[in-house]
C-alpha positions as CSV (number, residue, x, y, z in Angstrom):
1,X,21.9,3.7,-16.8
2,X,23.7,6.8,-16.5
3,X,20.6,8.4,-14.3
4,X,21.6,5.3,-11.8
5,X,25.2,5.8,-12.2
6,X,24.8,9.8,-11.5
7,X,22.6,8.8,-8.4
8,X,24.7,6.2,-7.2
9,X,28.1,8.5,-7.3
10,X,25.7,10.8,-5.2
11,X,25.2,8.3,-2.6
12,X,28.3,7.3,-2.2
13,X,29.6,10.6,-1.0
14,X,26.3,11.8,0.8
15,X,26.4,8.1,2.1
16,X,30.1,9.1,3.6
17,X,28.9,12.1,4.7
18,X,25.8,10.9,6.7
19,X,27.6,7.9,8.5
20,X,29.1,10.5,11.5
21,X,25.3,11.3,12.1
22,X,22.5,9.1,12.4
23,X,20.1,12.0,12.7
24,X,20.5,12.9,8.9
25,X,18.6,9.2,8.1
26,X,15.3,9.7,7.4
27,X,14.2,7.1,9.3
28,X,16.1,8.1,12.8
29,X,14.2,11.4,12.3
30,X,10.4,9.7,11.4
31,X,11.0,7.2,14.8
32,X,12.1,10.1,16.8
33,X,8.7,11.9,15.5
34,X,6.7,9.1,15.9
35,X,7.4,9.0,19.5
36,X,7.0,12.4,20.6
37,X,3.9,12.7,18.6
38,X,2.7,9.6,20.6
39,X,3.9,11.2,24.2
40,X,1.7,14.1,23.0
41,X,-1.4,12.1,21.9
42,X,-1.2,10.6,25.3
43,X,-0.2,13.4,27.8
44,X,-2.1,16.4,25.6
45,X,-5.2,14.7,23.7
46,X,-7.1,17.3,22.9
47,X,-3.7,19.7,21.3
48,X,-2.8,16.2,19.6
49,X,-6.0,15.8,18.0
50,X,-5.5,18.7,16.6
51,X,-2.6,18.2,14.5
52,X,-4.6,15.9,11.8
53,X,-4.2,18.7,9.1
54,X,-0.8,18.7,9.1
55,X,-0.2,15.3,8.1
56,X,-3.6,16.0,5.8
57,X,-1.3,18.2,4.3
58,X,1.8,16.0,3.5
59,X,-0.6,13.0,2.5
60,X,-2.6,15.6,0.0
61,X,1.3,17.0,-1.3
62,X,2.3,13.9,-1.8
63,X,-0.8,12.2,-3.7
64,X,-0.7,15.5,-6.0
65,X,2.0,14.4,-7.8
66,X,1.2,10.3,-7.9
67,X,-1.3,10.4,-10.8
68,X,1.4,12.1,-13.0
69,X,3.6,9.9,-12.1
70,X,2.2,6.7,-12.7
71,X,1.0,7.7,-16.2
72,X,4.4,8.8,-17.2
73,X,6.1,5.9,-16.1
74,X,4.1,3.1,-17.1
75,X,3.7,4.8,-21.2
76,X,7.6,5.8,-21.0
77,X,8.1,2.2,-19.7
78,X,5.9,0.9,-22.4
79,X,7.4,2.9,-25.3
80,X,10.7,1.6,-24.2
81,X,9.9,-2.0,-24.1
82,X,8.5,-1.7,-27.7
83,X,7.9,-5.7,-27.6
84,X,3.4,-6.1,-27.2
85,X,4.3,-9.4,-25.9
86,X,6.6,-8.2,-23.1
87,X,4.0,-5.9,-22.0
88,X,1.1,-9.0,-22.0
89,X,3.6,-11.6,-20.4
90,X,4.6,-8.9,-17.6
91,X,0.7,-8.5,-16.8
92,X,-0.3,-11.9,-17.0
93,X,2.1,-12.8,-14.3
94,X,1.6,-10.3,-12.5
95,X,-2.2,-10.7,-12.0
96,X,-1.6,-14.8,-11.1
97,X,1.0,-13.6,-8.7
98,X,-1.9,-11.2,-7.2
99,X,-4.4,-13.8,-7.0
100,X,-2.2,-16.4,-5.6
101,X,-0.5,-14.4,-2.7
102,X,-4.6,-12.7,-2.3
103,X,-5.9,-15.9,-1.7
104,X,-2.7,-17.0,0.7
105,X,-3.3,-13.8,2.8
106,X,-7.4,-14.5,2.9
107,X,-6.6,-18.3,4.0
108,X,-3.8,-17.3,7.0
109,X,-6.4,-14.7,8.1
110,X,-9.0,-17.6,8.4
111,X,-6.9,-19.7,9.6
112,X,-5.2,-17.6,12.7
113,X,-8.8,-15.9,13.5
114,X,-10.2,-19.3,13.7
115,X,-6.8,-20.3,15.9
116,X,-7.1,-17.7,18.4
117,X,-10.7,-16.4,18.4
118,X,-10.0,-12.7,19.2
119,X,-14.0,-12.6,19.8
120,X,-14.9,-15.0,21.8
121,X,-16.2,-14.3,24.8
122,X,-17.6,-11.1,24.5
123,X,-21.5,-12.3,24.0
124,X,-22.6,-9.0,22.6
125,X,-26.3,-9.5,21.8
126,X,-26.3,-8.0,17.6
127,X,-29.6,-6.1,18.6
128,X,-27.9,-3.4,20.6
129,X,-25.5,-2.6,18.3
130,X,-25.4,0.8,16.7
131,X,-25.9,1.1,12.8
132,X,-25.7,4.4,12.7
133,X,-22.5,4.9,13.3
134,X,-21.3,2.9,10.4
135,X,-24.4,4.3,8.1
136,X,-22.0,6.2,5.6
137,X,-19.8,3.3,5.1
138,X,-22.3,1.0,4.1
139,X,-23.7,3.4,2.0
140,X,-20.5,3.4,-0.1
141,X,-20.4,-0.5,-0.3
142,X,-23.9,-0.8,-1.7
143,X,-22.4,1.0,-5.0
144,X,-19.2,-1.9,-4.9
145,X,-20.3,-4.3,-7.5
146,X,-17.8,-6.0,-10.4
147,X,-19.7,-4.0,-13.0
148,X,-18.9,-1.1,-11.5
149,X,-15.6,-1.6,-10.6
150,X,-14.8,-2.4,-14.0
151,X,-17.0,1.1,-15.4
152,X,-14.5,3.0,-13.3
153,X,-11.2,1.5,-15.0
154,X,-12.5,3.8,-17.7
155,X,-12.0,7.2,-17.2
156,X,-14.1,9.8,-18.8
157,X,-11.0,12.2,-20.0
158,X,-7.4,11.8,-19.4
159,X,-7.2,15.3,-18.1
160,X,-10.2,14.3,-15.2
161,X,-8.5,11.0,-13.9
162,X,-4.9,12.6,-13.4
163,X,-7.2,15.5,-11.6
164,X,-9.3,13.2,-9.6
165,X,-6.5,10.6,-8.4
166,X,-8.3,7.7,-9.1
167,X,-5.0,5.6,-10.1
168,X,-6.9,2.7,-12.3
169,X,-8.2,4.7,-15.0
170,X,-4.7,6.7,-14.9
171,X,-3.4,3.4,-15.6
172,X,-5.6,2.3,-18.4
173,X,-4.9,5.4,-20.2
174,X,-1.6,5.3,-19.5
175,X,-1.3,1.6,-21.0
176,X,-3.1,2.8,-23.7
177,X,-0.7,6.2,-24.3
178,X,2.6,3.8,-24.0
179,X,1.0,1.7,-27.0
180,X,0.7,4.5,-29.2
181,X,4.3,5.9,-28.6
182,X,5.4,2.5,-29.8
183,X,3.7,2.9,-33.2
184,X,4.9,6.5,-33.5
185,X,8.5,5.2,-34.5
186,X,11.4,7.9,-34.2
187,X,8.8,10.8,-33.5
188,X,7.5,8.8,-30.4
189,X,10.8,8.7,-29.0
190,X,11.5,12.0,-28.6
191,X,8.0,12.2,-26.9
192,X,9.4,9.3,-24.4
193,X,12.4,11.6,-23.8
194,X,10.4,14.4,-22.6
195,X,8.0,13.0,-20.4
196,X,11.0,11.2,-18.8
197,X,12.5,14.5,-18.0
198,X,8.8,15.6,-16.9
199,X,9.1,12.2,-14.2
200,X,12.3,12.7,-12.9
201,X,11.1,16.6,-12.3
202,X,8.0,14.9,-10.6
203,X,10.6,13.2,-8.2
204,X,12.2,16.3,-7.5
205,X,8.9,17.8,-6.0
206,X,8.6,14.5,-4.1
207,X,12.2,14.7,-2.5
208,X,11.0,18.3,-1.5
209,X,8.1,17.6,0.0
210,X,9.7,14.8,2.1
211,X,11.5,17.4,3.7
212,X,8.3,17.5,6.3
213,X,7.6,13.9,6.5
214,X,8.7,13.5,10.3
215,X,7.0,16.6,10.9
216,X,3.6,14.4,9.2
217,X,4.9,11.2,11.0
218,X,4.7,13.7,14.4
219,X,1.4,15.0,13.5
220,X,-0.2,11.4,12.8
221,X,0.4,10.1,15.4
222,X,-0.3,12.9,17.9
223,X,-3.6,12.9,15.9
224,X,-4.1,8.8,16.3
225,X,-3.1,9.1,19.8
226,X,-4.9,11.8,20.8
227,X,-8.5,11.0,19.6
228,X,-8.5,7.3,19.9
229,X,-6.4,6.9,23.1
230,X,-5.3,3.5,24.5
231,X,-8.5,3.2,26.3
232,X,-9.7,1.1,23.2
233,X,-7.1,-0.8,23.2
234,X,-7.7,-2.8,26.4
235,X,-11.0,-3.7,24.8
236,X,-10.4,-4.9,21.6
237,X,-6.6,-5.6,22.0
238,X,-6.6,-9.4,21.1
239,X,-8.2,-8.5,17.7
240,X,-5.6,-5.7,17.1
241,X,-2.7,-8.1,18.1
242,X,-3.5,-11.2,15.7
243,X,-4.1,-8.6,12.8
244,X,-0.6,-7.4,13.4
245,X,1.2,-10.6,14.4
246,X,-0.7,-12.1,11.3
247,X,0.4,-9.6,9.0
248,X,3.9,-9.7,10.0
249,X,3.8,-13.8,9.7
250,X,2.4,-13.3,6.8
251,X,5.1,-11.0,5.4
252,X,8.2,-13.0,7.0
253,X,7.0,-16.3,5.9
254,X,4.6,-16.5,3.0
255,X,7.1,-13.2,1.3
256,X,10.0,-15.6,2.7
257,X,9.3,-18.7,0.6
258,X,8.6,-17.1,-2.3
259,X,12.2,-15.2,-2.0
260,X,13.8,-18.7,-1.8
261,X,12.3,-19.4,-5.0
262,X,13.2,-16.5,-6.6
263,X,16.9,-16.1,-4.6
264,X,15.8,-12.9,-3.2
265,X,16.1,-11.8,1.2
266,X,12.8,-10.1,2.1
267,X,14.7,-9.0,5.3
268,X,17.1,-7.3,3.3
269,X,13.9,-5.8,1.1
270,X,11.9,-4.4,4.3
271,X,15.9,-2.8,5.4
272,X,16.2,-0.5,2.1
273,X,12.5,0.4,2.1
274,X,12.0,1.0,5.9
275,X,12.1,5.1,5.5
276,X,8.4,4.4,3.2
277,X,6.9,1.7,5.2
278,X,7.7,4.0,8.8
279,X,5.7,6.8,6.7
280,X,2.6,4.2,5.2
281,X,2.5,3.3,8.6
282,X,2.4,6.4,10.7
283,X,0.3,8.6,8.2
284,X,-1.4,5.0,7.1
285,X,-1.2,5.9,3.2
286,X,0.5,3.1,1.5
287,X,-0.1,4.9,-2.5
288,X,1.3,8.0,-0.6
289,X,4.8,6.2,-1.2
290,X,4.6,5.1,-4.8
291,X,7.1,7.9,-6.1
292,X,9.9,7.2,-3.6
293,X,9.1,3.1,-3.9
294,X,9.1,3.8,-7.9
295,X,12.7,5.6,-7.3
296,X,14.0,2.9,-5.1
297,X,12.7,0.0,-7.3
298,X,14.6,1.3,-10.2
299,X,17.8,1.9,-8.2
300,X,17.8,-1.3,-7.4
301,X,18.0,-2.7,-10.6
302,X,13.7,-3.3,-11.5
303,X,13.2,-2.4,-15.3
304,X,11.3,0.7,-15.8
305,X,8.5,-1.4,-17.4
306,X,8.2,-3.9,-15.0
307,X,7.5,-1.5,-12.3
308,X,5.0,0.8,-13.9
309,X,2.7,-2.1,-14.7
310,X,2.9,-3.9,-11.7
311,X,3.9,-1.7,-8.8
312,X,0.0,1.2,-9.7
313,X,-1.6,-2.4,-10.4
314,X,-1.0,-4.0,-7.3
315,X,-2.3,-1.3,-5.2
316,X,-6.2,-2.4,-6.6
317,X,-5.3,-6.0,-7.3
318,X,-3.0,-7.4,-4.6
319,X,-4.3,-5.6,-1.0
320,X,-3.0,-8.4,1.2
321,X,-2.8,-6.4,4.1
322,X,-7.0,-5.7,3.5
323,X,-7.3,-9.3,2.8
324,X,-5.7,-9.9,6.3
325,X,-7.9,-7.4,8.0
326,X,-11.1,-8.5,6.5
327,X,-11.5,-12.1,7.0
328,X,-10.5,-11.9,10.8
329,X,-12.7,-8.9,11.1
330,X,-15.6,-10.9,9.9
331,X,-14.4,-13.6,12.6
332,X,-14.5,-11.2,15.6
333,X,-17.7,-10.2,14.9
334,X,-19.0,-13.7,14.8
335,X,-17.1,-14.5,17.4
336,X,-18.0,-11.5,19.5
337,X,-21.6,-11.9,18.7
338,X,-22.0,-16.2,19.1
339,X,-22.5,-16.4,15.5
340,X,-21.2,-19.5,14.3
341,X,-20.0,-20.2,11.0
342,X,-19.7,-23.0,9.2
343,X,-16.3,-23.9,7.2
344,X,-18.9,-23.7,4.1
345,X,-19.8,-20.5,5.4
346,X,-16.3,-19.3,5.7
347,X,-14.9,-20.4,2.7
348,X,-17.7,-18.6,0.9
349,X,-16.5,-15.4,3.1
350,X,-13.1,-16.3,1.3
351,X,-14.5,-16.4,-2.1
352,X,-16.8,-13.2,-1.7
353,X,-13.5,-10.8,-0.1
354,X,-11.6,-12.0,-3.3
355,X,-14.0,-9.2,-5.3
356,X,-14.8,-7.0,-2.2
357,X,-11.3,-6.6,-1.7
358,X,-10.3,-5.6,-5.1
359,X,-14.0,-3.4,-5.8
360,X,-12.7,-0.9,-2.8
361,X,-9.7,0.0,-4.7
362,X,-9.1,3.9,-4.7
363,X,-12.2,4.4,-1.9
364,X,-11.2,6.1,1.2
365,X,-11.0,3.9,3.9
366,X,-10.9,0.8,1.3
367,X,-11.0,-1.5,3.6
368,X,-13.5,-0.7,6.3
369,X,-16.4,-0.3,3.2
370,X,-15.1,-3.7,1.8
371,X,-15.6,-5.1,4.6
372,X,-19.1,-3.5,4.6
373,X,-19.6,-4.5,1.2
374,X,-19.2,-8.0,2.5
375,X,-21.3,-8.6,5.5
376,X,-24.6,-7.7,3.7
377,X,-23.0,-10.3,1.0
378,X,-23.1,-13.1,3.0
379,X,-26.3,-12.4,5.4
380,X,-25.2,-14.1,8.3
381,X,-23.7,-11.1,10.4
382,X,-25.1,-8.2,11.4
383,X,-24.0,-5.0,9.6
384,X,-24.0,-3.6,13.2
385,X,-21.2,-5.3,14.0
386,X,-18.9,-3.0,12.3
387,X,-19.2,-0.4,15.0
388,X,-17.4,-2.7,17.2
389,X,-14.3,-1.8,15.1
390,X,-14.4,2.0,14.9
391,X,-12.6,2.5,18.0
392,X,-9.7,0.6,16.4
393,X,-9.7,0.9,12.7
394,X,-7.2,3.3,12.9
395,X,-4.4,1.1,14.1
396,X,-5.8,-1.5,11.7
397,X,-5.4,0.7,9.2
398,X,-1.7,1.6,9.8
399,X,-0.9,-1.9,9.5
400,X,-3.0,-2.3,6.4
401,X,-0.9,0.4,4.7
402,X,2.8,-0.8,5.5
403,X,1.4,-4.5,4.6
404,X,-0.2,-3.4,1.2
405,X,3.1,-1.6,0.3
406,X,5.3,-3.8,1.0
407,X,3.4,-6.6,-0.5
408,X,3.4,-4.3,-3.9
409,X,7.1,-3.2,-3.6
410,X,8.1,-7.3,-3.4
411,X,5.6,-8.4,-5.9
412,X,7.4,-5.9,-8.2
413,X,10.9,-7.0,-7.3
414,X,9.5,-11.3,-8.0
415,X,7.7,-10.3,-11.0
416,X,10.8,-8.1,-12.4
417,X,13.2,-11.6,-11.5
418,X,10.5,-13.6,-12.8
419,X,11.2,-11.7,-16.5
420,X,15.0,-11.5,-16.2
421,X,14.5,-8.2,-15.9
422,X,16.2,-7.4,-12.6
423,X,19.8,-6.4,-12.4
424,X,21.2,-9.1,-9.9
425,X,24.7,-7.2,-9.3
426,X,22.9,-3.8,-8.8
427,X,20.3,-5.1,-6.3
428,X,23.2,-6.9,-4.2
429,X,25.5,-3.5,-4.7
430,X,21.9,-1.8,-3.3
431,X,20.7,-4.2,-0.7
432,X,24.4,-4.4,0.7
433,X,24.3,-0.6,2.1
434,X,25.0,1.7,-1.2
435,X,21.4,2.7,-1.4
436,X,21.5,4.1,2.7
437,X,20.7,7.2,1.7
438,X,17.6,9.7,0.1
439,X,16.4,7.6,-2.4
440,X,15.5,10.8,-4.9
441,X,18.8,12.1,-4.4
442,X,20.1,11.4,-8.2
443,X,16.2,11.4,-9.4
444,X,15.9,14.8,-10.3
């Protein structure tokens, strides 16, 4: 409480102080960035292309200090909760939340590709399509099975999973270290007090490194720009519109009845974290933002346990934005090839993505090898078919990102009302304009 109240005296003034200019927002500055590195991409490709390893950079910064992060917040959340069955009741909802809203997002992706058929039309005979091109992908989906997934929840030392990034077995470990500070009575509290003062030095490297995150947003998209063009667009337009449209329904109204049930405003939601979701989408890193989201979720009034279990867990177990993306990516390419498929066929799709989806978890370009773990999975469509999305799986993946955090930021802020556990007269002092300004301003 008196980190919040120290924060929240800072943003008063600082909030003051940045009302006279809306350049000091982060979010001005990230739009502004976004469109010049877009009028670069377009009018100089080939200098735009070249500004990937900038944003590389920021991405790589940023990810450096997550693994940390999430350990010492979900065991310091842990030790403070003290109560087993807190810790078991906050996971079990959280995992049937996951699987509900999962299975929502898989069935509106159905439903809408069905609707409007981005594919159709196209008649593209499967035999002249190039596997090659999507060789290395599939390769990586042929090792996604649930026994595997499950093998790498366990890491091999706790030193080597905070090294290699891989949040899940940070996670289990983490769990596990939280467990033991509660048996370790007084002499485990002092523990809790020092890694929390580790965290909240964590932050401070985060609000650092957000120093250059228009500069990122600028590269990004200069880079996206730039090498893809809008030539691919024109082509495979429809498919990249109902992804988007659908993910934004999907946000407004699926996120929008749950909020009624829980007396939350996702509008409101989306407002306080728009500086992370303009970042996941222009540098399309969703886990990128876990620090700041971790920051802001706690400002507004989350416990500190609810978050660290559910906010690092939803980012393997509740990828709705990858759940959108996959099932009407598996329609085009039936659609674009005259496959038909069967509503038996496509609700066995549905069941399939609900472990391809999840298997991905922590894999570079997650959701383009689950969706390549899932075609050979249901051996109707040709594996070929993937190459018709290269030219636009980066813009699907931008829009994966912002979905998938923002579906992990709300499922935190439902599962943290869910366990009375959410400060209703912070989160309306928050979500009514006191938290305008950095977020990691009163972290460190």
């Amino acid at each position: 409480m008196a980190n919040f109240e120290a924060a929240e005296r800072g943003t008063r003034a600082d909030g003051v102080a940045s009302r006279g200019s809306p350049l000091k927002k982060l979010y001005v500055q990230v739009l502004i960035a976004i469109a010049l590195g877009i009028m670069l991409g377009a009018f100089y490709p080939s200098v735009g292309a070249e500004m990937k390893p900038i944003s590389d950079g920021f991405i790589t910064l940023i990810r450096a200090v997550v693994p940390p992060i999430i350990f010492a917040t979900v065991a310091v959340g842990i030790a403070k909760m003290g109560d087993m069955r807190r810790v078991g009741a906050v996971g079990l909802r959280a995992i049937i939340y996951f699987e509900v809203v999962s299975t929502l997002a898989l069935l509106i992706g159905l439903a809408v590709g069905n609707l409007l058929q981005p594919g159709a039309g196209l008649h593209i005979d499967p035999a002249h399509l190039d596997e090659k091109a999507i060789a290395g992908y599939v390769t990586s989906a042929k090792s996604l099975t649930v026994v595997d997934f499950l093998i790498k929840m366990i890491p091999t030392n706790l030193i080597g999973a905070v090294a290699q990034g891989d949040i899940l077995p940070v996670l289990v470990m983490a769990v596990l270290f939280g467990f033991a500070l509660c048996h370790m009575g007084e002499r485990g509290q002092r523990l809790v007090s020092l890694i929390d003062d580790f965290t909240h030095a964590l932050f401070g490297v985060v609000r650092i490194v957000m120093y250059v995150a228009p500069l990122a947003a600028f590269a990004a998209m200069a880079f996206t720009i730039g090498k893809f063009g809008f030539g691919m667009l024109a082509n495979l337009g429809q498919l990249l519109a109902s992804v988007y449209l659908t993910s934004i329904l999907f946000v407004m109204i699926v996120f929008g009845l749950i909020a009624r049930l829980f007396d939350l405003r996702v509008w409101k939601i989306i407002r306080y974290f728009k500086d992370e979701l303009l970042i996941a989408f222009s540098a399309t890193s969703g886990e990128a933002m876990i620090p700041r989201s971790i920051a802001k979720l706690e400002r507004m009034g989350c416990s500190q346990e609810t978050i660290g279990l559910v906010l690092p867990t939803g980012f393997s177990f509740n990828t709705d934005g990858t759940a959108i993306y996959m099932t009407m990516a598996v329609l085009f390419i039936a659609q674009a090839t005259d496959i038909h498929l069967t509503i038996g066929q496509q609700l066995t799709i549905l069941f399939v993505m609900l472990f391809t989806s999840k298997g991905a978890a922590g894999v570079a370009g997650a959701g383009f090898v689950a969706l390549a773990a899932t075609l050979p999975a249901l051996g109707v469509l040709p594996v070929g078919g993937l190459a018709l999305l290269l030219g636009v799986e980066r813009f699907m993946s931008e829009i994966r990102a912002v979905t998938n955090l923002f579906s992990n930021i709300f499922a935190t802020v439902v599962i943290a009302r869910w366990m009375d556990e959410l400060d209703d007269e912070r989160l309306q002092l928050v979500l009514d304009g006191e938290g305008e300004d950095e977020p990691l301003e009163g972290a460190a």
